[in-house]
C-alpha positions as a Markdown table, in Angstrom:
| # | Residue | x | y | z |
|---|---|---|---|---|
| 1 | Unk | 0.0 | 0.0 | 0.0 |
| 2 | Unk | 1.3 | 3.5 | -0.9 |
| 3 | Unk | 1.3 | 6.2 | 1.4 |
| 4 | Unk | 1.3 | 10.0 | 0.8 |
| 5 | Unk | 2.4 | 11.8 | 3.2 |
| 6 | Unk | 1.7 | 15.8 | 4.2 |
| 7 | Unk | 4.0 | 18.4 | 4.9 |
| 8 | Unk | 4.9 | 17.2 | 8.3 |
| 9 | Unk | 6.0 | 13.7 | 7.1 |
| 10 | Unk | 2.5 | 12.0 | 8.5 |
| 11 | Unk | 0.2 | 10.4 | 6.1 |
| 12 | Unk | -3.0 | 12.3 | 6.1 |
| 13 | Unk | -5.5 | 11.4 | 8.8 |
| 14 | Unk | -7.7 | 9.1 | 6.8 |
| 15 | Unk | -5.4 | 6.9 | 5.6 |
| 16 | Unk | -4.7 | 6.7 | 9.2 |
| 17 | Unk | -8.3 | 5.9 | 9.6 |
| 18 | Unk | -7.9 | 3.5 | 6.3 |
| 19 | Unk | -5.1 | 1.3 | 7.8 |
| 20 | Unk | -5.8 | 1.3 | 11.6 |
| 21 | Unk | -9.6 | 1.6 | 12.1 |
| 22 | Unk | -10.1 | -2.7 | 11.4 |
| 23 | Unk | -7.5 | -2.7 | 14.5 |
| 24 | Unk | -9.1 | -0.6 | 16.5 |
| 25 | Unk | -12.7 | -2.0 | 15.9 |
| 26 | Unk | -11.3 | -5.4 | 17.6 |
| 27 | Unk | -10.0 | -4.0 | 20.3 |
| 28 | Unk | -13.1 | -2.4 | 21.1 |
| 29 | Unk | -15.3 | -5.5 | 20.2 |
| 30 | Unk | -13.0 | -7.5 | 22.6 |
| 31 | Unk | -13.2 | -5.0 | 25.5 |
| 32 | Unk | -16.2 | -3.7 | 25.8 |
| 33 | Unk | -18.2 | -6.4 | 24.1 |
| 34 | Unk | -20.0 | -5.7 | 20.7 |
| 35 | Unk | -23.0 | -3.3 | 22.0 |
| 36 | Unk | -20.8 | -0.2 | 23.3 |
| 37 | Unk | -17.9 | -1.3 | 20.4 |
| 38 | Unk | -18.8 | 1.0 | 17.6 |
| 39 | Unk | -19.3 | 4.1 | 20.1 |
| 40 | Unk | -15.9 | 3.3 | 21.7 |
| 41 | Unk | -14.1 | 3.5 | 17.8 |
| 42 | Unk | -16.2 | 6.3 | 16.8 |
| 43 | Unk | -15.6 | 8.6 | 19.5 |
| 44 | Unk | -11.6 | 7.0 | 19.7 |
| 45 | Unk | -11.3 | 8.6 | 15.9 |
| 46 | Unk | -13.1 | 11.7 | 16.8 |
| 47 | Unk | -10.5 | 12.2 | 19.8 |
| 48 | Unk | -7.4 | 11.0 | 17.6 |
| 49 | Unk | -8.6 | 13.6 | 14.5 |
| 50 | Unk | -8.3 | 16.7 | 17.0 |
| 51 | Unk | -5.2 | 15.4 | 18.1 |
| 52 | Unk | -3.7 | 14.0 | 15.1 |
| 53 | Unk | -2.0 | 17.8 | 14.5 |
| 54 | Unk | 0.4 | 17.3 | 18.0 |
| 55 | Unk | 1.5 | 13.9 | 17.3 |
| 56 | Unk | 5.0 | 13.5 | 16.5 |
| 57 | Unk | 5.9 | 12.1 | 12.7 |
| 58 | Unk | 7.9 | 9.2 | 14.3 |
| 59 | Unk | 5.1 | 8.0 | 16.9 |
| 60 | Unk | 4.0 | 4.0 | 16.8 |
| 61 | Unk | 0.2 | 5.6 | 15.4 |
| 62 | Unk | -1.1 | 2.2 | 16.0 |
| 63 | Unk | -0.4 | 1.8 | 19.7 |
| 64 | Unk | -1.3 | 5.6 | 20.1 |
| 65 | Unk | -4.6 | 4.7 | 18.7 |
| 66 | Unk | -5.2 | 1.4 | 21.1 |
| 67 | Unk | -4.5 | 3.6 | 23.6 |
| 68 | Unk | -7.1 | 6.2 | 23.0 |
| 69 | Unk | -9.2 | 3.1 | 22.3 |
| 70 | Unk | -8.1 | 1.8 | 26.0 |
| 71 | Unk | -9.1 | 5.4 | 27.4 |
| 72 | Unk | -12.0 | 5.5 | 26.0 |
| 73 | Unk | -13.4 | 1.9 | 26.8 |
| 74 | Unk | -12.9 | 2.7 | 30.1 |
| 75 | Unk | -14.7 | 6.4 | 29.9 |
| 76 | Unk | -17.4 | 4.0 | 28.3 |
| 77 | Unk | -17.4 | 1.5 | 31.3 |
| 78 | Unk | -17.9 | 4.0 | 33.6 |
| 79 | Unk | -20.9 | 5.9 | 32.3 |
| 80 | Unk | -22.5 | 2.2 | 31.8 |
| 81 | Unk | -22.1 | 1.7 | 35.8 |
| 82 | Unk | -23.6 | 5.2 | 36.4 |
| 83 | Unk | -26.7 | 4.2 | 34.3 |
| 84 | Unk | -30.0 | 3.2 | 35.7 |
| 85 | Unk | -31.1 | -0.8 | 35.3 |
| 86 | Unk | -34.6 | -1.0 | 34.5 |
| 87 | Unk | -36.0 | -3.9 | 36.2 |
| 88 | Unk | -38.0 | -5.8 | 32.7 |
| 89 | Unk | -34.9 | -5.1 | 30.5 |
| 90 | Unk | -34.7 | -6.9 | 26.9 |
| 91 | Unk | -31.4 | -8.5 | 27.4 |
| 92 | Unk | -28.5 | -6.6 | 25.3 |
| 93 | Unk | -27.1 | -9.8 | 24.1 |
| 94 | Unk | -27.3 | -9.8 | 20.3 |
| 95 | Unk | -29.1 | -12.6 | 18.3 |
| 96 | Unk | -27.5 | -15.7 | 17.7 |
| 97 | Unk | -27.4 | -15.8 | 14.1 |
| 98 | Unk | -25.4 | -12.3 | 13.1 |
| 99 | Unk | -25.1 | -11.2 | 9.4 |
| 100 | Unk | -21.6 | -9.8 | 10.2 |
| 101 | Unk | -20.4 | -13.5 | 10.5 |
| 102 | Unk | -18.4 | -12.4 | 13.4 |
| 103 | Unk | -18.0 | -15.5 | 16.5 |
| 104 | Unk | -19.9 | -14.7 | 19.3 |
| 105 | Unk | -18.9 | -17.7 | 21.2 |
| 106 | Unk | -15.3 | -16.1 | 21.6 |
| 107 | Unk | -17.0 | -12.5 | 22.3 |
| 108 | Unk | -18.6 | -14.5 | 25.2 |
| 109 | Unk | -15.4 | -16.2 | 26.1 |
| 110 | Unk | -13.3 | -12.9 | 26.0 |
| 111 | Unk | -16.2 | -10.8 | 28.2 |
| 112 | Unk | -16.2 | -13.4 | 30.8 |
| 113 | Unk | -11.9 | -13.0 | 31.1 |
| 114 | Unk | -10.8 | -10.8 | 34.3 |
| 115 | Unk | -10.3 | -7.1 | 33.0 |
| 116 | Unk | -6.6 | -7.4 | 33.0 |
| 117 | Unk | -6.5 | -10.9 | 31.0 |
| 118 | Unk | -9.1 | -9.3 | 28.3 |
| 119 | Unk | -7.3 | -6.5 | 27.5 |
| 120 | Unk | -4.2 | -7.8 | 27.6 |
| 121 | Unk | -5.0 | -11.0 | 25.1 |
| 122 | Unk | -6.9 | -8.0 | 22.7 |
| 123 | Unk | -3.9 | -5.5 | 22.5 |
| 124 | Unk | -1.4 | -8.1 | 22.0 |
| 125 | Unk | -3.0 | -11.0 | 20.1 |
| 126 | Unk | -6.0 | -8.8 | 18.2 |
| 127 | Unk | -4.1 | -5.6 | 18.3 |
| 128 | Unk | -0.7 | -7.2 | 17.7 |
| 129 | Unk | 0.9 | -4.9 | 19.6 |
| 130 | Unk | 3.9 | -6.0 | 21.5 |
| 131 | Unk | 3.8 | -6.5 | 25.3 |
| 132 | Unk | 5.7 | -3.4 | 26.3 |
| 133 | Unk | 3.1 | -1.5 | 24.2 |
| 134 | Unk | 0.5 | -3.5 | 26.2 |
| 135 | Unk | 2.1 | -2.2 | 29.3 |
| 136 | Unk | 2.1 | 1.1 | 28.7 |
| 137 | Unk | -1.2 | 1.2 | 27.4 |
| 138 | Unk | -3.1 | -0.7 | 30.8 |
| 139 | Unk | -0.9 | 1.3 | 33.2 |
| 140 | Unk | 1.7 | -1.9 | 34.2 |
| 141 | Unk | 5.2 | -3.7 | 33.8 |
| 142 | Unk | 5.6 | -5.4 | 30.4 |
| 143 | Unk | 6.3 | -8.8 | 33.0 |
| 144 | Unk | 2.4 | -8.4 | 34.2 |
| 145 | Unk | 1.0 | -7.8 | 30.6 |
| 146 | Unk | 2.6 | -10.8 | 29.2 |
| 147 | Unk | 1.4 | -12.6 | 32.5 |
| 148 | Unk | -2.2 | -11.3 | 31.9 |
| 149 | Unk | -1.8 | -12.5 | 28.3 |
| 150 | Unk | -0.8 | -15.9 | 29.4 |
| 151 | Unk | -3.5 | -16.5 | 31.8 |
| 152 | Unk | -6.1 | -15.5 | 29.7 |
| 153 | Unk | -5.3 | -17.6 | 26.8 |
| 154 | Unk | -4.7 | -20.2 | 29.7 |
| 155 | Unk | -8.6 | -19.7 | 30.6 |
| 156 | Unk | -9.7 | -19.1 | 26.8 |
| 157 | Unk | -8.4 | -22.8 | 25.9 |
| 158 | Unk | -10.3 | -24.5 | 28.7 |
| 159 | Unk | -13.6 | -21.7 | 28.3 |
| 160 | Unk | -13.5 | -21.5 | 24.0 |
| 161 | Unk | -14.1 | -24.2 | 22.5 |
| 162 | Unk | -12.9 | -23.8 | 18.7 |
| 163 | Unk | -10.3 | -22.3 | 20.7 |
| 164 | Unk | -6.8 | -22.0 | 18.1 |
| 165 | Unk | -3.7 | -21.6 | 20.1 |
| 166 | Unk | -1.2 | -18.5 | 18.7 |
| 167 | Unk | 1.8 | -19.3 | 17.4 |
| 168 | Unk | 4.2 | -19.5 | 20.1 |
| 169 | Unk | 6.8 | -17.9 | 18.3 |
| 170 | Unk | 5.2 | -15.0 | 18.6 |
| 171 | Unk | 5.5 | -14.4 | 21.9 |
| 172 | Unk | 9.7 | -14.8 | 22.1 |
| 173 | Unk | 9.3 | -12.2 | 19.2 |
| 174 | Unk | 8.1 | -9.3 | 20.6 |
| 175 | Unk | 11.9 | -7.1 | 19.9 |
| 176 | Unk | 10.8 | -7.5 | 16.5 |
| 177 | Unk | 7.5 | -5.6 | 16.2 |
């Protein structure tokens, strides 16, 4: 893929959009589960366009962008808790049979992970970012996001069951990304 690039050496913000927003959309699937997913990348976009203008040329724009995504996920999580329950809900839970194809056993799987362990296994195995990334993006030391990451692909295998292990390469690879 070719990229043009502005005046300041970044490429312009929708190609930004272009390569990164498919990322970004599984991140926010995995953490916040598919009903508050699609607010989460909007309003991670909207953030990233007015700040787009300060960001250095030689920034990682995909691990910037997970962790706008991570802020605002949690922004997201808290106005849910400050929300009123009605009592006769209609469950949020979306049909079984979805046109988008997408697998909702594992977005059941991945909801049910601890916090840590579900962000963790989405920013390094759906995000692909590497686990000092990870770490700077949930606020700990790149020992505890790889931990997180291991325990939750730990619980996925016994909770998923098309579960797929990830290459184990991968993970002694990480001073390559």
């Amino acid at each position: 893929m070719t990229t043009v690039t502005t005046v300041t050496g970044k490429p312009p913000f929708e190609a930004v959009v272009a390569r990164h927003g498919a990322t970004v959309l599984r991140v926010c699937r995995a953490v916040l589960g598919p009903a508050d997913a699609d607010d989460a990348w909007s309003e991670t976009f909207l953030a990233a366009l007015a700040a787009y203008p300060r960001l250095p040329g030689d920034a990682n724009v995909e691990a910037w962008l997970v962790t706008i995504a991570h802020r605002k996920a949690i922004d997201i999580t808290r106005a849910a808790a400050r929300r009123a329950v009605p009592v006769a809900a209609v469950p949020d839970r979306p049909a079984a049979a979805r046109a988008d194809g997408r697998d909702l056993d594992l977005a059941d799987a991945l909801a049910a992970l601890p916090r840590r362990q579900r962000e963790a296994v989405a920013y390094h195995y759906l995000a692909g970012l590497p686990y000092a990334e990870v770490a700077a993006v949930t606020g700990g030391s790149t020992d505890a996001a790889r931990r997180a990451a291991a325990d939750g692909i730990a619980r996925l295998r016994k909770t998923y069951p098309a579960f797929v292990s990830p290459d184990p390469e991968e993970d002694h690879d990480d001073h390559q990304r």
